[in-house]
N, C-alpha and C positions, 0 to 999 in steps of 0.2 A: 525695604523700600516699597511706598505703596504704589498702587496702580497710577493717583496724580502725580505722584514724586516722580514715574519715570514719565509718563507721560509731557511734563515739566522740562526734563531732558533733552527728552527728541524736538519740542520745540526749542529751546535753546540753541542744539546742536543744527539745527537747520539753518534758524536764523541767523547761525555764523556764517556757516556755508555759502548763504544767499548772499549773506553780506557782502562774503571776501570778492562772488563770481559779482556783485555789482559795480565794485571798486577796477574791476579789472575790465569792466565792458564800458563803464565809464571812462577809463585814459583810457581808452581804443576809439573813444569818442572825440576826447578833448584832446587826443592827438591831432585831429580834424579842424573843429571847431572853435571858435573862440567859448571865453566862457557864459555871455550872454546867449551867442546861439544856441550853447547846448541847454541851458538853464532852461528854455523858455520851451523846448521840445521837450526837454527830461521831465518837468513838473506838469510841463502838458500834459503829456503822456499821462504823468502822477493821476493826472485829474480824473481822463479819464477810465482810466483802472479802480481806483478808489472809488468814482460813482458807481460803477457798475456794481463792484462789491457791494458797496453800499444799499443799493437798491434792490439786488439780486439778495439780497441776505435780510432785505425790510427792517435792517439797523434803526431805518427812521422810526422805528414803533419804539425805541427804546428812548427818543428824545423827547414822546410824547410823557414818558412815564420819569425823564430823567429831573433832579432839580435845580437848581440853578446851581450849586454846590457843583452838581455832576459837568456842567457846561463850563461855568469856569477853567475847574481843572483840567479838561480837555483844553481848553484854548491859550492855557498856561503852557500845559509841557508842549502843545503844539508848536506857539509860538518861542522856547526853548529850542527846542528840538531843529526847528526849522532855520535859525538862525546857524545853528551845529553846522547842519547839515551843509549851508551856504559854504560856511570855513574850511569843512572837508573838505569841497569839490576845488574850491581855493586850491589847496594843498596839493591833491590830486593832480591839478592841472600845475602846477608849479614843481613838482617834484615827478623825479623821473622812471621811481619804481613806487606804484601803490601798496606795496608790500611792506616799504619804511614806514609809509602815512599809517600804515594800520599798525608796527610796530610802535610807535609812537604814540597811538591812539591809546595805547595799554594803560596809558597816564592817568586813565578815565575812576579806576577802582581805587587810586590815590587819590584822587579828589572827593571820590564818594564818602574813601572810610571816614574821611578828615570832615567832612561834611555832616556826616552821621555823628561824630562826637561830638561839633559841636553845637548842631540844628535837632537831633534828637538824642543826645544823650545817653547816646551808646559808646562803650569803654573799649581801649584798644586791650588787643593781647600784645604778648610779647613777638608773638611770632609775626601781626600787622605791621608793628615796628621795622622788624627785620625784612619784611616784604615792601615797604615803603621805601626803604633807604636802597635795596637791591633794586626794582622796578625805577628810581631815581638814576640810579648810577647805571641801568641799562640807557638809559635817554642819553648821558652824560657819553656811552662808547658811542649810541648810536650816531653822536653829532659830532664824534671825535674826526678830526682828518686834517693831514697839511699840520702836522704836530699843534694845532691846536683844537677847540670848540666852533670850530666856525660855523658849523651847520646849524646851531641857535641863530646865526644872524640870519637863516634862510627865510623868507617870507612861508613858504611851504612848514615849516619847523613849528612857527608861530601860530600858524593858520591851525594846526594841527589841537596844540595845547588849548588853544581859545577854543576848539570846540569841543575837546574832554571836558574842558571845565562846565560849558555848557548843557553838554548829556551828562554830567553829572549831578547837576541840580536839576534837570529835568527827570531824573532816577530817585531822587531823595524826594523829589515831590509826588513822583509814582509810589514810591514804598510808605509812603506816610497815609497817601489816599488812596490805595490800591483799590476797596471797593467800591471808588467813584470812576475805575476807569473802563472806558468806551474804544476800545484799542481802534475800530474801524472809522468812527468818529473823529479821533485825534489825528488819525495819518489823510484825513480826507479832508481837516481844515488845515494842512502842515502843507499838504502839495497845492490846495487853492491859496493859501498864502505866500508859496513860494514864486508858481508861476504867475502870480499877479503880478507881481515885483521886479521878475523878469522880464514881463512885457509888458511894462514901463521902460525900462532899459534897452528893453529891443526896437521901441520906435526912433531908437536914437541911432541905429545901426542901419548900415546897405543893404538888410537882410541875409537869405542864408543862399551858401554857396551850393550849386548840383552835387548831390550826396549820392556814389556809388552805394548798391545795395548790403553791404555787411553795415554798413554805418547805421543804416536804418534799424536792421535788423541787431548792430548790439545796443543802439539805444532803445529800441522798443524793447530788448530782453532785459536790457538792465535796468529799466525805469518802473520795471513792472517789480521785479526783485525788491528793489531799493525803497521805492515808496510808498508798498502795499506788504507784500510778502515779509519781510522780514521786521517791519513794525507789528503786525499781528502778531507772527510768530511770538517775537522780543514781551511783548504784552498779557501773553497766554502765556507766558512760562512765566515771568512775573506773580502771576495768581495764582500759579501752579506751587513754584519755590521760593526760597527765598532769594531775595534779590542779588548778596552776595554771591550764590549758585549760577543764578543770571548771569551774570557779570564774568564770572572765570570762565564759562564757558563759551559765551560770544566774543571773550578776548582772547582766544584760540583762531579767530579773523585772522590773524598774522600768517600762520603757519597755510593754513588753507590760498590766505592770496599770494602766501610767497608762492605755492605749486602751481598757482591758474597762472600767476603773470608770467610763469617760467614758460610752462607751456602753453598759453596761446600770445603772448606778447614777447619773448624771447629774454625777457630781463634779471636778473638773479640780482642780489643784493653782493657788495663787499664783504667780504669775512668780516668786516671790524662791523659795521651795519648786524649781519647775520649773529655775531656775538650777543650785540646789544639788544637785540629783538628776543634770543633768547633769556638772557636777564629779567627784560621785563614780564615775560611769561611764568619765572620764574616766581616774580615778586608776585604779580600776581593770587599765583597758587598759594602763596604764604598767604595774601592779603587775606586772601575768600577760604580758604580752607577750616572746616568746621575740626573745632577739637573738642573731644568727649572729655566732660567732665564727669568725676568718680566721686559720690560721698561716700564716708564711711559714716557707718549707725554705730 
């Protein structure tokens, strides 16, 4: 492994981490909030985190040099990404442990691989096969209860899938144009797209309600995480590794937010849930797992 390869790593492995504590500072939010108030703080915030970055790091001298090609693609996966991201918080706020939304979220590496065979032409192994149909039928425990499937009819459930599907063509369009991408550029038109939209929808609201001081403080900690910090990260390990490396290791989110939401939200998953969340980790690992091939001379 070389120096970029681990390097690649540790941002992966961060960007999960980031991930999972944003998912868990956000429902400590939208336990609060509705989902327009938080929207229009969380992406605010986004804004401004993302300028500063942006500024402080003179990003903008890259837009001088970048081509239109490069601008595109940034405002593509943005506006991908940014749609996702709406779905999540959906989810998030509709369901009761962020821990299932990220177990469910694992869907992401199943839409990829299926994405990748048939938008560039990449061939399954056997073992993706096997990792498809297991990460499948962890969803399948994860939504099991009341002796049936019910938890597909959940809106939170839905919300969840619509926006795998979504990071995952905003990933296929990453790995396809990786060296057109502007990671600080993409997450600073993702949060001004986002918080635009939300306040729109906020002038239609009685405003927001006296927010005791933890509220501020996990939306300013989580808003910083979520729409700065772990898109870079997510972006810089991308250019680092390969994508499918990416990907198993920021879908390790699950395990990370099952630990935060246990301990600072008090919430633990159902065994049947916790079964299924492991499955899909599982499939995962199949999906992205590199196998050595051997010629013989």
């Amino acid at each position: 492994m070389n120096r970029n390869q681990t390097t690649g790593y540790f941002y992966a492995l961060w960007a999960s981490i980031a991930l999972a504590a944003s998912f868990v500072f956000s429902k400590s939010v939208l336990n609060y909030l509705t989902m327009v108030q938080f929207g229009v703080l969380w992406f605010g915030l986004g804004v401004v985190w993302n300028g500063t970055w942006f500024m402080a790091r003179k990003e903008y001298r890259s837009l001088y040099e970048s081509s239109i090609r490069k601008t595109i693609v940034a405002t593509t996966v943005a506006v991908l990404e940014g749609a996702a991201t709406g779905l999540f918080y959906l989810a998030i706020k509709a369901m009761e442990n962020p821990a299932v939304v990220s177990f469910i979220g694992n869907v992401g590496p199943v839409f990829v691989t299926l994405m990748g065979v048939v938008l560039l032409g990449e061939r399954f192994r056997n073992t993706q096969v096997a990792g498809i149909v297991i990460t499948i039928a962890g969803l399948f425990v994860i939504n099991f209860r009341d002796g049936g499937l019910a938890g597909f009819l959940d809106p939170g459930a839905k919300y969840v899938i619509g926006a795998s599907f979504l990071f995952a063509v905003a990933t296929i369009v990453g790995r396809k144009y990786n060296k057109l991408l502007i990671p600080g550029y993409m997450s600073l038109i993702r949060s001004v797209l986002l918080a635009m939209v939300m306040a729109v929808l906020f002038f239609r609201t009685d405003g927001l309600p006296d927010m005791p001081f933890h509220i501020w403080r996990d939306l300013s900690i989580g808003s910083l995480l979520e729409t700065l910090i772990v898109i870079v990260l997510a972006y810089q390990a991308l250019k680092l590794i390969e994508a499918t490396k990416t990907s198993l290791i920021i879908s390790t989110k699950g395990v990370w937010t099952l630990l935060l939401a246990w301990i600072f939200l008090g919430v633990f998953p159902t065994g049947v849930q916790l079964a299924g969340g492991l499955l899909t980790l599982v499939g995962v690992w199949l999906i992205t797992r590199e196998v050595k091939v051997t010629h013989r001379e």
